[in-house]
Residue frames as a rotation matrix with the C-alpha (Angstrom) as fourth column:
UNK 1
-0.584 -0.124 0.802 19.61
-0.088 0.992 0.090 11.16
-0.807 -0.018 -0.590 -7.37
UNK 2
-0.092 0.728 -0.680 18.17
-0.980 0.053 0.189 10.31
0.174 0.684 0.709 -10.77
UNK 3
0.494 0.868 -0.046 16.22
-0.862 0.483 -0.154 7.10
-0.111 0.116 0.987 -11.80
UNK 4
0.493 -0.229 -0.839 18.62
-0.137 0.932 -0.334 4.97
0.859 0.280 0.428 -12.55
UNK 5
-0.744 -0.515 0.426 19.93
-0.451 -0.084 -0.888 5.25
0.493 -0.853 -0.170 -9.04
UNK 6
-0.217 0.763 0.608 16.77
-0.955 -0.038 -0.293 4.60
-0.200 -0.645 0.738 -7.84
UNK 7
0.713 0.338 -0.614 15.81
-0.458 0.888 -0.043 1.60
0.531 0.312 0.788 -9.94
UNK 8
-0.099 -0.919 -0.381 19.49
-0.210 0.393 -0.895 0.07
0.973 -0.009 -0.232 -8.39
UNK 9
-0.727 0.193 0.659 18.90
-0.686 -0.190 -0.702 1.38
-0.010 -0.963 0.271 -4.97
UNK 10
0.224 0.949 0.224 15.27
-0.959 0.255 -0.123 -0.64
-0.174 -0.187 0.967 -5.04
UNK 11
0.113 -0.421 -0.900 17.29
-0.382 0.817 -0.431 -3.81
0.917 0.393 -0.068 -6.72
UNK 12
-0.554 -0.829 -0.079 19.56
-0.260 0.262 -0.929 -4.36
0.791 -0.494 -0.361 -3.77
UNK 13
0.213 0.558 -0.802 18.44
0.515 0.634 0.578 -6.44
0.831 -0.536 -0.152 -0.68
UNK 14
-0.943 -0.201 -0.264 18.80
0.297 -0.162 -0.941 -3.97
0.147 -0.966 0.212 2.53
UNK 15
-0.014 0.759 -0.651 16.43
0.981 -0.114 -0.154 -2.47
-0.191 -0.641 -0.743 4.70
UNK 16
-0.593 0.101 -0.799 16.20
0.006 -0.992 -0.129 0.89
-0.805 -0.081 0.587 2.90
UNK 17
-0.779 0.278 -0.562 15.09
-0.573 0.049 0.818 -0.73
0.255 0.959 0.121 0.18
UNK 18
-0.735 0.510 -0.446 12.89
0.621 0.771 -0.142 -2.92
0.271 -0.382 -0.884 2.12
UNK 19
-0.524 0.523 -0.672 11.44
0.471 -0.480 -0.740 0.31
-0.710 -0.705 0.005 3.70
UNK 20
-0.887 0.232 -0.399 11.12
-0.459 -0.356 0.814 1.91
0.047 0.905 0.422 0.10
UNK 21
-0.738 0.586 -0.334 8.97
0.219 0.677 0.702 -1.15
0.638 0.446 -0.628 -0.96
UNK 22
-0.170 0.862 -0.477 6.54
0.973 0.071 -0.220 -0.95
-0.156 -0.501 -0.851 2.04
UNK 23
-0.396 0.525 -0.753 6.11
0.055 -0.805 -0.590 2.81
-0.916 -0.275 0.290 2.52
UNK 24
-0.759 0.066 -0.648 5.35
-0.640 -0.256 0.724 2.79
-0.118 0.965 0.236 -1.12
UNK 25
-0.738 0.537 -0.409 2.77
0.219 0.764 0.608 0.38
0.639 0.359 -0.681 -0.66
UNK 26
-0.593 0.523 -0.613 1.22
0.735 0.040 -0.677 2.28
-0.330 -0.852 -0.408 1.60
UNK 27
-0.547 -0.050 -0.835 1.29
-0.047 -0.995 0.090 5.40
-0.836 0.089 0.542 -0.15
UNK 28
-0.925 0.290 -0.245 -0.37
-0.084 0.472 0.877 3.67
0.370 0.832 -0.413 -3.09
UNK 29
-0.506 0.670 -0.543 -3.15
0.759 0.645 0.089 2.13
0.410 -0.367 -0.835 -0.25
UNK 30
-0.154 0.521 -0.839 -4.01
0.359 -0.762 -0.539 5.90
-0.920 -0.385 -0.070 1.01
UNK 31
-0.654 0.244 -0.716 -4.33
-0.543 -0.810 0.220 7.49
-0.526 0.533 0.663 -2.25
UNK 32
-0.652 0.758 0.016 -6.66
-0.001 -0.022 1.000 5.06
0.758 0.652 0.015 -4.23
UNK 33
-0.166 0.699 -0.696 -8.78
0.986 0.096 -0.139 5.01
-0.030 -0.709 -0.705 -0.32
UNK 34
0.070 0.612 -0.788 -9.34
0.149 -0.787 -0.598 8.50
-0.986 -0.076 -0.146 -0.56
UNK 35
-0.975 -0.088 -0.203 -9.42
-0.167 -0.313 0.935 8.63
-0.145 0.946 0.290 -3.99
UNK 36
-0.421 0.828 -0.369 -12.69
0.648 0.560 0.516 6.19
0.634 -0.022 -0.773 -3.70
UNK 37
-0.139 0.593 -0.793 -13.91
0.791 -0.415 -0.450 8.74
-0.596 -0.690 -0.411 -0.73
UNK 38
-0.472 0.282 -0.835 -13.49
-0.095 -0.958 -0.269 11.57
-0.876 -0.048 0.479 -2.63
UNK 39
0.430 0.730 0.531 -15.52
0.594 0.214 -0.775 9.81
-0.680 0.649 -0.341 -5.70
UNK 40
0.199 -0.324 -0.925 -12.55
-0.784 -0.619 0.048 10.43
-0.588 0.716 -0.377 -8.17
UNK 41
-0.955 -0.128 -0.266 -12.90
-0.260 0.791 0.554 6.41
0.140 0.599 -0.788 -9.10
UNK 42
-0.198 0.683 -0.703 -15.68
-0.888 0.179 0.424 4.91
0.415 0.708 0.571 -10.93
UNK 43
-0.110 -0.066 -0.992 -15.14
-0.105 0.993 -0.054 1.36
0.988 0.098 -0.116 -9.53
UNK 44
-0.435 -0.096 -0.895 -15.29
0.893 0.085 -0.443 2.21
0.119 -0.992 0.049 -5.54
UNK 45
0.155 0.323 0.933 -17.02
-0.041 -0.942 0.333 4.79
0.987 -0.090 -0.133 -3.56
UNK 46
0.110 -0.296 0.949 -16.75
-0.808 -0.582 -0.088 5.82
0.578 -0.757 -0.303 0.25
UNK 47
-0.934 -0.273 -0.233 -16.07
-0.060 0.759 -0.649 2.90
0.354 -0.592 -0.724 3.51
UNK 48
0.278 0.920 -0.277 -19.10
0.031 0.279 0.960 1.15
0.960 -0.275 0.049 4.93
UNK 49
-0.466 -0.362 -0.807 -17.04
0.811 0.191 -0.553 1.39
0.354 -0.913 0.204 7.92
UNK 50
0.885 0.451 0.118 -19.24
0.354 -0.814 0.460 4.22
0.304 -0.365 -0.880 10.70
UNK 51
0.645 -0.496 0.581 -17.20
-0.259 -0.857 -0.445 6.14
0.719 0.136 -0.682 12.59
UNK 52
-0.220 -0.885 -0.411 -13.82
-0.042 0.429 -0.902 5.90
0.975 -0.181 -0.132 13.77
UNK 53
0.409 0.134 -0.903 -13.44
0.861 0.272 0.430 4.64
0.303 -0.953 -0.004 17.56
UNK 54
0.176 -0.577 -0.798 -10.45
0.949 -0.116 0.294 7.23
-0.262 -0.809 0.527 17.86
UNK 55
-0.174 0.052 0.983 -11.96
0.302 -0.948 0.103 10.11
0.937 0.315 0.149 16.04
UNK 56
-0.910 -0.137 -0.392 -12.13
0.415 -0.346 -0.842 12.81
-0.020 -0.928 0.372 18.68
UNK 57
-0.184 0.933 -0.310 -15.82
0.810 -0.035 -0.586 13.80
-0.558 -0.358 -0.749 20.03
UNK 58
0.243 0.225 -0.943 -15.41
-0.186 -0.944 -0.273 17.58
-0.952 0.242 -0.188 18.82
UNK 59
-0.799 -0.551 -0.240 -14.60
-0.271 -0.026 0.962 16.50
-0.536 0.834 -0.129 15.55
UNK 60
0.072 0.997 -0.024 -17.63
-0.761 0.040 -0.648 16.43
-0.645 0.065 0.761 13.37
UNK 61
-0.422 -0.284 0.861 -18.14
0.141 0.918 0.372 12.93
-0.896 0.278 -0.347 11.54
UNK 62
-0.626 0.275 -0.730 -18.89
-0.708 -0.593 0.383 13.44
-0.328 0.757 0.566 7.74
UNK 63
0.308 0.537 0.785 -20.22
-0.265 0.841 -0.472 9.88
-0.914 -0.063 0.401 7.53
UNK 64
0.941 -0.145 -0.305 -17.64
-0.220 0.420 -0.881 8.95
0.256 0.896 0.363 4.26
UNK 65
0.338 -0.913 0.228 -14.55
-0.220 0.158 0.962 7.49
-0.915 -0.376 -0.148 5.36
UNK 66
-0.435 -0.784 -0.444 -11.14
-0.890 0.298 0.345 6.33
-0.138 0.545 -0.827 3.25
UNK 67
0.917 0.398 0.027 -12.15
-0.366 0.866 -0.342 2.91
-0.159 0.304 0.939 1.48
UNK 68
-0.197 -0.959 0.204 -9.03
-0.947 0.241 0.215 1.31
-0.255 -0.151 -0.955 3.00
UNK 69
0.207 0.231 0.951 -10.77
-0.013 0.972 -0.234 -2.45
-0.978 0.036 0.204 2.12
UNK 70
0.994 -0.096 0.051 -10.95
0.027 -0.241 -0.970 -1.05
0.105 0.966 -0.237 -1.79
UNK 71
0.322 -0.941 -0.101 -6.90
-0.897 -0.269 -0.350 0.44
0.303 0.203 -0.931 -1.47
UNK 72
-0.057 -0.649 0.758 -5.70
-0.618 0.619 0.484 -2.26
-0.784 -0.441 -0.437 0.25
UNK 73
0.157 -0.103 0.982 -6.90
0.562 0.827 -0.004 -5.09
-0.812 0.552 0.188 -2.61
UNK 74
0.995 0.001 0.099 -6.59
0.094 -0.337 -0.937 -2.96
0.032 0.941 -0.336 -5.53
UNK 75
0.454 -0.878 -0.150 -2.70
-0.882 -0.466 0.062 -2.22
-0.125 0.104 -0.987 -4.31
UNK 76
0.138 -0.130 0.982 -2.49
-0.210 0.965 0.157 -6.16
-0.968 -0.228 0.106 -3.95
UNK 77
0.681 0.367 0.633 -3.07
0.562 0.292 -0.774 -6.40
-0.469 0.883 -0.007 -7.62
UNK 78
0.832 -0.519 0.198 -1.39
-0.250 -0.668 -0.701 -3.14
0.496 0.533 -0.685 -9.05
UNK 79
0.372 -0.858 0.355 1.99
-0.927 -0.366 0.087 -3.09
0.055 -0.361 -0.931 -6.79
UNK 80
0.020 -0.729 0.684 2.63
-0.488 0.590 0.644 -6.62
-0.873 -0.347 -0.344 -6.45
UNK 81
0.938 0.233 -0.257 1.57
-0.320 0.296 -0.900 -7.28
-0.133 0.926 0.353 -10.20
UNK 82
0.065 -0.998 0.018 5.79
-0.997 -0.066 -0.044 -6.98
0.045 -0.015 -0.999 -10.48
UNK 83
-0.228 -0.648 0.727 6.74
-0.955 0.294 -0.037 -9.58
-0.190 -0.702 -0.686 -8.30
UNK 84
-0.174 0.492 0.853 4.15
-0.357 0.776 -0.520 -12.25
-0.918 -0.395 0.041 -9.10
UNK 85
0.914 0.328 -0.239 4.61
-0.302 0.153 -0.941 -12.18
-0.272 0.932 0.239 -12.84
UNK 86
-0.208 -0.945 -0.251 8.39
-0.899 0.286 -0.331 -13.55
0.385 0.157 -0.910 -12.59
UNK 87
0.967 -0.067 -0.248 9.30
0.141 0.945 0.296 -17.05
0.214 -0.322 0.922 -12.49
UNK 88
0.015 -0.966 0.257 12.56
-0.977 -0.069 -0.203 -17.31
0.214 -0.248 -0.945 -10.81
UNK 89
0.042 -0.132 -0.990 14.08
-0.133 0.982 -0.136 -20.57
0.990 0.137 0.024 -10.13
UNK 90
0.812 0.545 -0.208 12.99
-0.006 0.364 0.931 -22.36
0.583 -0.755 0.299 -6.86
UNK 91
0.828 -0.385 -0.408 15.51
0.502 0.185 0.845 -21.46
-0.250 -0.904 0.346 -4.16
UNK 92
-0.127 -0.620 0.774 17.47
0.904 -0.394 -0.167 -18.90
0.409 0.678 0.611 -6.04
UNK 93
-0.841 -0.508 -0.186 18.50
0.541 -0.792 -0.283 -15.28
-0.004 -0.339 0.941 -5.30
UNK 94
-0.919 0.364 0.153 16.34
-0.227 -0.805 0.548 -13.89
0.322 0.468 0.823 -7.00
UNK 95
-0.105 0.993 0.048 13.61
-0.359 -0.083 0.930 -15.23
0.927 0.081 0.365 -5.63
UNK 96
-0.246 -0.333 -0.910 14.53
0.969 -0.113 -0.220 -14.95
-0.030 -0.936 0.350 -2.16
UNK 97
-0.987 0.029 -0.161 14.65
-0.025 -0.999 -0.029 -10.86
-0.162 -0.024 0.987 -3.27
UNK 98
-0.683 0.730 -0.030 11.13
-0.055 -0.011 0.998 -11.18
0.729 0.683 0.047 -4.71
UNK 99
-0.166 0.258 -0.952 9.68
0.559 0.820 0.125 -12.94
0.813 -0.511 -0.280 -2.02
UNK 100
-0.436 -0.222 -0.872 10.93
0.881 -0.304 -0.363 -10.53
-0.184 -0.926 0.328 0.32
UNK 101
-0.990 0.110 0.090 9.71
-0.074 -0.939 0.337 -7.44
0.122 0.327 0.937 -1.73
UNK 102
-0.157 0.904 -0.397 5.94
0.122 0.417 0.901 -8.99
0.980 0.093 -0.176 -1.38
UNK 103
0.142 0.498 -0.855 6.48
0.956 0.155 0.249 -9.54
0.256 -0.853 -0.455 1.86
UNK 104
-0.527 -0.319 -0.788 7.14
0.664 -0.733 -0.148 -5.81
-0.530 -0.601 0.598 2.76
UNK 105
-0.632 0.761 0.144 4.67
-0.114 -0.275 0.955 -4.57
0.767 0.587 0.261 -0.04
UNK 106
-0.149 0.580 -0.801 2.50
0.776 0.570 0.268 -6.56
0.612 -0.582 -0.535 2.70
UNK 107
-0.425 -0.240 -0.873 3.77
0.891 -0.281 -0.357 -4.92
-0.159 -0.929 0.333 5.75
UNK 108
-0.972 -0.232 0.028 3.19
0.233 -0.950 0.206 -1.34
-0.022 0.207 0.978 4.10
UNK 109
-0.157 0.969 -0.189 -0.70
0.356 0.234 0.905 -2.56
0.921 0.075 -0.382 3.49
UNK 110
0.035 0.276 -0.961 -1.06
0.950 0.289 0.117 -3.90
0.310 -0.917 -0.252 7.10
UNK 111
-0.699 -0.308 -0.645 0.55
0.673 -0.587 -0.450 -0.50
-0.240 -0.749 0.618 8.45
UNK 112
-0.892 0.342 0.297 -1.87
-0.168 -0.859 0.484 1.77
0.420 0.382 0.823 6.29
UNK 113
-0.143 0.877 -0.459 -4.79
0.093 0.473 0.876 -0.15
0.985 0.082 -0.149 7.39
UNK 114
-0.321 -0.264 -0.910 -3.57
0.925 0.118 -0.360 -0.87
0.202 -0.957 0.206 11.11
UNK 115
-0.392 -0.485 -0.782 -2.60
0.442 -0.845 0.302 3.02
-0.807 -0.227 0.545 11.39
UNK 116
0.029 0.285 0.958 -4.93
0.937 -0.342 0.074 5.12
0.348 0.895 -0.277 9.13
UNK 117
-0.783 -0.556 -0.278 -4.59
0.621 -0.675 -0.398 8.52
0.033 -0.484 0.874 9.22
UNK 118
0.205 0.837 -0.508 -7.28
0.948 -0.298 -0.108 10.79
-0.242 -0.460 -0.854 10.95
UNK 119
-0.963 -0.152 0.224 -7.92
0.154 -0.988 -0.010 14.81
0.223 0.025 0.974 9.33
């Protein structure tokens, strides 16, 4: 599949593309949160959050977590930048598609945040 497949594929209103949009908005929300833990950005640095409830006991806590509060608004900005710089006309296709890409851009947040992943 090259790019211009893709760019199409992402166009089109189903629910692969719907899934695209969110996991991709997740995948965005884990890498700049550990990016900020691992102090490879200037602008953010580890979670004030202590340790996880559902780390396990034998697992040793390092006392820097993922700065999922940092990924989560910085992906707000950078990934929906897209969506929120069109004007489409009020009650039009296109913005119905827009609308909906935000709102799964969302979901993909919510799920990184919800559901963070423990190494």
């Amino acid at each position: 599949m090259n790019s211009i497949n893709v760019s199409i594929f992402l166009f089109t209103g189903s629910r692969e593309a719907a899934f695209a949009h969110a996991i991709a908005a997740a995948g965005v929300v884990h890498a700049i949160s550990r990016a900020c833990r691992d102090g490879q950005l200037s602008s953010c640095g580890c979670s004030r959050a202590g340790r996880p409830r559902d780390l396990q006991r034998e697992w040793i806590w390092g006392g820097c977590g993922d700065n999922l509060e940092y990924g989560y608004k910085f992906t707000q900005g950078f990934v929906d930048v897209r969506e929120r710089e069109r004007n489409f006309r009020r009650g039009s296709k296109e913005q119905g598609r827009s609308l909906m890409n935000l709102h799964n851009n969302e979901a993909g947040r919510r799920v990184s945040i919800k559901y963070p992943l423990l190494k």
